[in-house]
C-alpha positions as CSV (number, residue, x, y, z in Angstrom):
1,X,0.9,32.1,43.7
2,X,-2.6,31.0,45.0
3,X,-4.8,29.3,43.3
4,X,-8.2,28.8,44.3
5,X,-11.0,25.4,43.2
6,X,-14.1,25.8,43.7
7,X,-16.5,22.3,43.1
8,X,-20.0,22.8,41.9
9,X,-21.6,20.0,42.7
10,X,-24.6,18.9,40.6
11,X,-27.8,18.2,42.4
12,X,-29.5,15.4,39.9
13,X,-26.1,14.0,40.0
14,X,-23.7,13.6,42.6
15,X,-21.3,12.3,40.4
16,X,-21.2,15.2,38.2
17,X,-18.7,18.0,39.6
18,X,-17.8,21.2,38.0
19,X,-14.6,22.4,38.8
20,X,-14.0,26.8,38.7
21,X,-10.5,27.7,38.9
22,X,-9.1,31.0,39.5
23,X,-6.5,30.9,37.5
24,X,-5.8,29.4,33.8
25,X,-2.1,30.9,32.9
26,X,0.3,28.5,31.8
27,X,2.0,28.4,34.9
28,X,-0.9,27.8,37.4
29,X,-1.8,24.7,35.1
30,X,1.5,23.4,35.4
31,X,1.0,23.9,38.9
32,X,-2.3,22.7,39.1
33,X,-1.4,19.2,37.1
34,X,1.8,18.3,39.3
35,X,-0.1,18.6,42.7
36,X,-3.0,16.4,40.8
37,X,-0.3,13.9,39.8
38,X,1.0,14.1,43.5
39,X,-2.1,13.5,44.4
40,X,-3.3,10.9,42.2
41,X,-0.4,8.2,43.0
42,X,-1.8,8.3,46.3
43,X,-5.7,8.2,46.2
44,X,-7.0,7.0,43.1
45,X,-6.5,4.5,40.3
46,X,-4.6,5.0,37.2
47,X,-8.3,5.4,35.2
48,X,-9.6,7.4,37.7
49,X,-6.5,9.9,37.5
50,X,-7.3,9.9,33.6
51,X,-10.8,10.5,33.8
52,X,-10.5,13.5,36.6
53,X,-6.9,15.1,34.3
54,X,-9.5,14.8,31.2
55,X,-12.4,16.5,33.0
56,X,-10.1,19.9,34.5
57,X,-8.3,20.1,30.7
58,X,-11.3,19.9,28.6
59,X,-12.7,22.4,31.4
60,X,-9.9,25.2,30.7
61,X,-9.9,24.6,27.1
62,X,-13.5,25.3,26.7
63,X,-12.8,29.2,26.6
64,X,-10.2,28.6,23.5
């Protein structure tokens, strides 16, 4: 399976990404939210993990 992120990043804001992913089945999210946890013990802080895991799931649950 490959799954592909693209950032946007917004020019008034640098702070501001959008995230497109190519793929939103079940399984790719599952996917997707292990490597972020992986990720996350090693780079950011516990709020910062929340913040980012909040952003990406409101994201795919816009289309609902």
């Amino acid at each position: 399976m490959k799954i592909t992120i693209d950032v946007l990043e917004n020019e008034s804001n640098k702070d501001n990404l959008e995230y497109l992913i190519s793929d939103k089945s079940n399984e790719a999210i599952t996917i997707l939210m292990f490597a972020l946890i992986g990720e996350a013990r090693q780079r950011a802080s516990y709020e910062q993990f929340l913040e980012t895991i909040t952003r990406i799931w409101g994201y795919l649950n816009e289309d609902d």
